[in-house]
ZADO-1210 file (C-alpha; in nm, 4 decimals, padded with zeros to 6 digits):
<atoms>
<atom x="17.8383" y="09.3902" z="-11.2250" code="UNK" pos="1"/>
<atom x="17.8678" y="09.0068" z="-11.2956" code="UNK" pos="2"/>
<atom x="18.2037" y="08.8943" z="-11.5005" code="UNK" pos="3"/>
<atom x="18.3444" y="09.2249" z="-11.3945" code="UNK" pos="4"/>
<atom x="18.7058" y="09.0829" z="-11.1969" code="UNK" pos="5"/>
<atom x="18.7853" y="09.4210" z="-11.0576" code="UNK" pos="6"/>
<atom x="18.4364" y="09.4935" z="-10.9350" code="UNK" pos="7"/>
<atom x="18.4677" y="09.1460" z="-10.7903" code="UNK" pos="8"/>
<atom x="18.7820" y="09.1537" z="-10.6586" code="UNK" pos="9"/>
<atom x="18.6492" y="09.5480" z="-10.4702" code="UNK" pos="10"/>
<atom x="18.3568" y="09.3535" z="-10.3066" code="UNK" pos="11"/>
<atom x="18.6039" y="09.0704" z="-10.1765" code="UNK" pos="12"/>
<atom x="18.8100" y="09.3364" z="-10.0290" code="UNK" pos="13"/>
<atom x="19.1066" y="09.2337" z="-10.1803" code="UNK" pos="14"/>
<atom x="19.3718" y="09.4735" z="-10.3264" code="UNK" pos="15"/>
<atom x="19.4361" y="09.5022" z="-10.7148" code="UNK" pos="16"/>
<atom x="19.8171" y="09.3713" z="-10.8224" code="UNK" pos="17"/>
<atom x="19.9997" y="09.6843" z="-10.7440" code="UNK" pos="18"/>
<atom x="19.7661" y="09.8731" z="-10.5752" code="UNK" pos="19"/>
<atom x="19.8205" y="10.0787" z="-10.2944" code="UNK" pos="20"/>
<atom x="20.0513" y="10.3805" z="-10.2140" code="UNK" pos="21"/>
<atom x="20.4424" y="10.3166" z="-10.3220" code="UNK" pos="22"/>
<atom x="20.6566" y="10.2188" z="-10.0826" code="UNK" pos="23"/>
<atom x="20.9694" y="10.4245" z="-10.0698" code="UNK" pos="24"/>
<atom x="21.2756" y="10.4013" z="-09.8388" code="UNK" pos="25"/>
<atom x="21.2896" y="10.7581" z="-09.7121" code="UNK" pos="26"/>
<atom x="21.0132" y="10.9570" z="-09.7567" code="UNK" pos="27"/>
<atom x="21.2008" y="11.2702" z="-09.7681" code="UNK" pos="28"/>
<atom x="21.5314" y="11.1639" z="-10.0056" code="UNK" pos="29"/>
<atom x="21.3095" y="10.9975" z="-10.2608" code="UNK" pos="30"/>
<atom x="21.0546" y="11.3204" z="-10.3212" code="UNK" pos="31"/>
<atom x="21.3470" y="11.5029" z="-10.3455" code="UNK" pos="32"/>
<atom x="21.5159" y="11.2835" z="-10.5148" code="UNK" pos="33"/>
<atom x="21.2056" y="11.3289" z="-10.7888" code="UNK" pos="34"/>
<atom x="21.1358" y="11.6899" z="-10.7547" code="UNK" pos="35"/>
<atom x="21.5146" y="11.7147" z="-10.8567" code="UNK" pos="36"/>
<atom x="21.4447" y="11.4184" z="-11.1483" code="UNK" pos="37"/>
<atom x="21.1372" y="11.6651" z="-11.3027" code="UNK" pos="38"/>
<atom x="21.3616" y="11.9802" z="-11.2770" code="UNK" pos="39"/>
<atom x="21.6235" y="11.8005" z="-11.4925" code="UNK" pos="40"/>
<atom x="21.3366" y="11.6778" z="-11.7211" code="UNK" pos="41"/>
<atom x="21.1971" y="12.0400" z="-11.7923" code="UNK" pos="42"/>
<atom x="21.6125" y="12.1534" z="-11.8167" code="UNK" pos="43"/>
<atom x="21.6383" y="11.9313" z="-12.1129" code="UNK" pos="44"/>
<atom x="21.2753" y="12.0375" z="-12.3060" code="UNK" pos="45"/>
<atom x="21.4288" y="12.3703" z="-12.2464" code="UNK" pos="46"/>
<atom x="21.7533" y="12.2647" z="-12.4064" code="UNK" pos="47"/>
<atom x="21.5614" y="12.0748" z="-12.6913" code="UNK" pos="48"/>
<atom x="21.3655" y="12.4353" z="-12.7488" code="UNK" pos="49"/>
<atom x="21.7106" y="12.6044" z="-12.7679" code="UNK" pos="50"/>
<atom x="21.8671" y="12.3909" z="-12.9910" code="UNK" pos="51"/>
<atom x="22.1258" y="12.2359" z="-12.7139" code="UNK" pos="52"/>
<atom x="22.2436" y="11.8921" z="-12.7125" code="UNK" pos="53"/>
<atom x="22.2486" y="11.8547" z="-12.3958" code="UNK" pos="54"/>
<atom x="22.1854" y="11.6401" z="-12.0879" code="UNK" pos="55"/>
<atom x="22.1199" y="11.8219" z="-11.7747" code="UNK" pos="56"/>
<atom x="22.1429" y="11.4550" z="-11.5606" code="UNK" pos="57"/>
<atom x="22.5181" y="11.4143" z="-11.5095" code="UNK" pos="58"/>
<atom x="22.6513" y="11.1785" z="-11.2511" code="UNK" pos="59"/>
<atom x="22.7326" y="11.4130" z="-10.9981" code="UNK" pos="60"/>
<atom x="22.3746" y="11.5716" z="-11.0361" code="UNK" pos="61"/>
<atom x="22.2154" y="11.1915" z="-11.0527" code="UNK" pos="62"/>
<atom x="22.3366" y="11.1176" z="-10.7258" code="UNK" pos="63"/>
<atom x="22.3261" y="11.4342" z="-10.5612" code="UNK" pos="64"/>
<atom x="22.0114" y="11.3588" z="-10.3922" code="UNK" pos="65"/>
<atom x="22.1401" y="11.0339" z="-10.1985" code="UNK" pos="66"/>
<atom x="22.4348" y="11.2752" z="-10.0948" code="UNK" pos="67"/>
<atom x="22.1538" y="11.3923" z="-09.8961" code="UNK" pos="68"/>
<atom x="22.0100" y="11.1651" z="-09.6832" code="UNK" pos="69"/>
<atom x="22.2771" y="11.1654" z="-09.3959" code="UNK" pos="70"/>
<atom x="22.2853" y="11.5493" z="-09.3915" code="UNK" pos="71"/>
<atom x="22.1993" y="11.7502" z="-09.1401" code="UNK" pos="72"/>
<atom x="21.8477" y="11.8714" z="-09.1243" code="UNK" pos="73"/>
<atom x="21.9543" y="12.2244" z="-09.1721" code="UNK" pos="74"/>
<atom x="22.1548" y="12.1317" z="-09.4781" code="UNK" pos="75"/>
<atom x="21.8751" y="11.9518" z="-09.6199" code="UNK" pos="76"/>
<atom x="21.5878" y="12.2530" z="-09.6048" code="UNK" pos="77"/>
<atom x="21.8726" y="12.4658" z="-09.7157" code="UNK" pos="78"/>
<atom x="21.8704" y="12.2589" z="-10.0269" code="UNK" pos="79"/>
<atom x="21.4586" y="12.1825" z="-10.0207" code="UNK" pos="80"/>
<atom x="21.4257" y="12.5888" z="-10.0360" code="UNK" pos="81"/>
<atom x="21.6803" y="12.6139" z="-10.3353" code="UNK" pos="82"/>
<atom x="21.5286" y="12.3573" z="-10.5532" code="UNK" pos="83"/>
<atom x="21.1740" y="12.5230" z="-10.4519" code="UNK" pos="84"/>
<atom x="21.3594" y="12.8630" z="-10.6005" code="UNK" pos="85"/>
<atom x="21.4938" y="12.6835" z="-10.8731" code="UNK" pos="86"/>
<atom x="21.1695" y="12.4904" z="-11.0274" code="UNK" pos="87"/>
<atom x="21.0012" y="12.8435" z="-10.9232" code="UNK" pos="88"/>
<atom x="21.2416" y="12.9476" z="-11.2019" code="UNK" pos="89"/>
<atom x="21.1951" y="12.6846" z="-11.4366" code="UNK" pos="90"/>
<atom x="20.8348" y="12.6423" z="-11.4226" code="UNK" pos="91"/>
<atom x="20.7198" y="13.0047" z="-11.5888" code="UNK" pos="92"/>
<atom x="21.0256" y="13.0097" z="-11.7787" code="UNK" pos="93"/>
<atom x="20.9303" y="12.6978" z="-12.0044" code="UNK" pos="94"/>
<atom x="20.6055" y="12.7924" z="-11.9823" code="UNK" pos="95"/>
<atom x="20.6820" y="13.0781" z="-12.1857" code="UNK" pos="96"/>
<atom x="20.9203" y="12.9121" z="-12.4012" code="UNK" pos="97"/>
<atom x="20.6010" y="12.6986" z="-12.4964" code="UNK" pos="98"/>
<atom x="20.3702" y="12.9742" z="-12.5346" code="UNK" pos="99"/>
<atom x="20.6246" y="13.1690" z="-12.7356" code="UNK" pos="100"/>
<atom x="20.6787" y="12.9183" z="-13.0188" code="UNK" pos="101"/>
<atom x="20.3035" y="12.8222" z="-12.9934" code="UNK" pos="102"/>
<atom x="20.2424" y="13.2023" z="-13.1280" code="UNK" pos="103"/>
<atom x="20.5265" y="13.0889" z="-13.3985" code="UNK" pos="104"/>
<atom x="20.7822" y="13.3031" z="-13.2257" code="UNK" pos="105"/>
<atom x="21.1396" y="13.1524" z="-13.2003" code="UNK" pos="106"/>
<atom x="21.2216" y="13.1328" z="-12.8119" code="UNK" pos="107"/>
<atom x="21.5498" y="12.9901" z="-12.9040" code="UNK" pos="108"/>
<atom x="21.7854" y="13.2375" z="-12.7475" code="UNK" pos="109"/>
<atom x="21.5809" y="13.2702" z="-12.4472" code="UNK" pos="110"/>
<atom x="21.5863" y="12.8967" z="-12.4315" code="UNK" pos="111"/>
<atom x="21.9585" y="12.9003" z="-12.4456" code="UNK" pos="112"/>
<atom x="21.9683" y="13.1398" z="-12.1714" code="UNK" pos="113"/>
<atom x="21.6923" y="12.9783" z="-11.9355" code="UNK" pos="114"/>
<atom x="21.9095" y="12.6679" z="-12.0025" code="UNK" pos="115"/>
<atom x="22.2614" y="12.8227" z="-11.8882" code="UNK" pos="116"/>
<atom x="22.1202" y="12.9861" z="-11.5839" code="UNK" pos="117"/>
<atom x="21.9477" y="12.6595" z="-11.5046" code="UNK" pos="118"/>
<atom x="22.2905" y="12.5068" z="-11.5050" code="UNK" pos="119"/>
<atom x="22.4656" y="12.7605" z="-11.2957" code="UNK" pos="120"/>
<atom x="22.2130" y="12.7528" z="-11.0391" code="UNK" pos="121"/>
<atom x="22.1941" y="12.3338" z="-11.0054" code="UNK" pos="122"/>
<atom x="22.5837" y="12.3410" z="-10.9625" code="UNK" pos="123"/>
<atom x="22.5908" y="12.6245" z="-10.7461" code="UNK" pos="124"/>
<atom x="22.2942" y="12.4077" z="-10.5324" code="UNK" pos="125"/>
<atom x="22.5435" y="12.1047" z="-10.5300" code="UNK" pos="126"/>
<atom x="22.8655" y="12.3247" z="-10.4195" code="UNK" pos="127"/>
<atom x="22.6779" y="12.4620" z="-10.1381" code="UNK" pos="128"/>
<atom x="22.5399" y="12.0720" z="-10.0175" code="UNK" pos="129"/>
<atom x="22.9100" y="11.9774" z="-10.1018" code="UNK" pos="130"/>
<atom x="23.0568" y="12.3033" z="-09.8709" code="UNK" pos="131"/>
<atom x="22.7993" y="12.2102" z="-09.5825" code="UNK" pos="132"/>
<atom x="22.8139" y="11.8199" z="-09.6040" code="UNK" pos="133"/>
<atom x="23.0618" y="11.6631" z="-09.3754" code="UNK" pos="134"/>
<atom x="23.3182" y="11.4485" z="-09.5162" code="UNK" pos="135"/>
<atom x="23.2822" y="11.0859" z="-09.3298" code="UNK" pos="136"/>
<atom x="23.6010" y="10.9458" z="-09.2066" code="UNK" pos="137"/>
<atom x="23.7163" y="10.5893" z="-09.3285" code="UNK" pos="138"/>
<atom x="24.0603" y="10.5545" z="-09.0659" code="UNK" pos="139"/>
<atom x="24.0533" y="10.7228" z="-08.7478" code="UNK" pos="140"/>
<atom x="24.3108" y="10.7870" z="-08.5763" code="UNK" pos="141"/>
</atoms>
């Protein structure tokens, strides 16, 4: 395995540039942070199939995991579970979608409504964080 540098490098025991697991701040906010990033990226294929301009990532739902991170435990498996329910939604849903125009089929108005009840069900997962997540206080009195 002469002239090979990564072979070389393994036997020194040294780590490859950017090896190595990923270092994230909070273990918990950031892999919900990207299950909720993937469920927005399926949202918009499913908008693309329907024909939708559309762009699932607003603000509000771009930050809404960082909302998270101070909330209480409950709060936050409340969420966890309802994002579980939601991708468990959106995951045989496009799959079909896919499957249905790969048999030349036109899954546009299911699309459309996959896409809608996507929607509804993100904002009614960021009214119920919003209902249950206490408001800090700048001035105390």
């Amino acid at each position: 395995m002469e002239g090979n540098p990564f072979s070389e490098r393994a036997h020194q025991g040294g780590a490859f540039p950017g090896a190595g697991r990923a270092k994230f701040g909070q273990g918990l906010a950031n892999a919900l942070s990207m299950k909720w990033s993937a469920l927005h990226d399926a949202a918009e294929t499913v908008a693309l199939i329907a024909g939708i301009d559309g762009k699932a990532m607003t603000q509000e739902a771009r930050t809404f995991p960082n909302t998270l991170r101070n909330a209480a435990p409950e709060l936050r498996e409340l969420v966890e579970e309802s994002i579980a329910d939601l991708a468990a939604v959106m995951e045989p849903g496009l799959s079909a979608l896919i499957a249905a125009h790969a048999r030349g089929a036109s899954p546009q108005a299911a699309a459309g409504a996959l896409w809608h009840e996507f929607l509804d069900a993100r904002d009614a997962v960021i009214a119920l964080a919003a209902s249950r997540t206490p408001v800090p206080t700048l001035f105390r009195t």
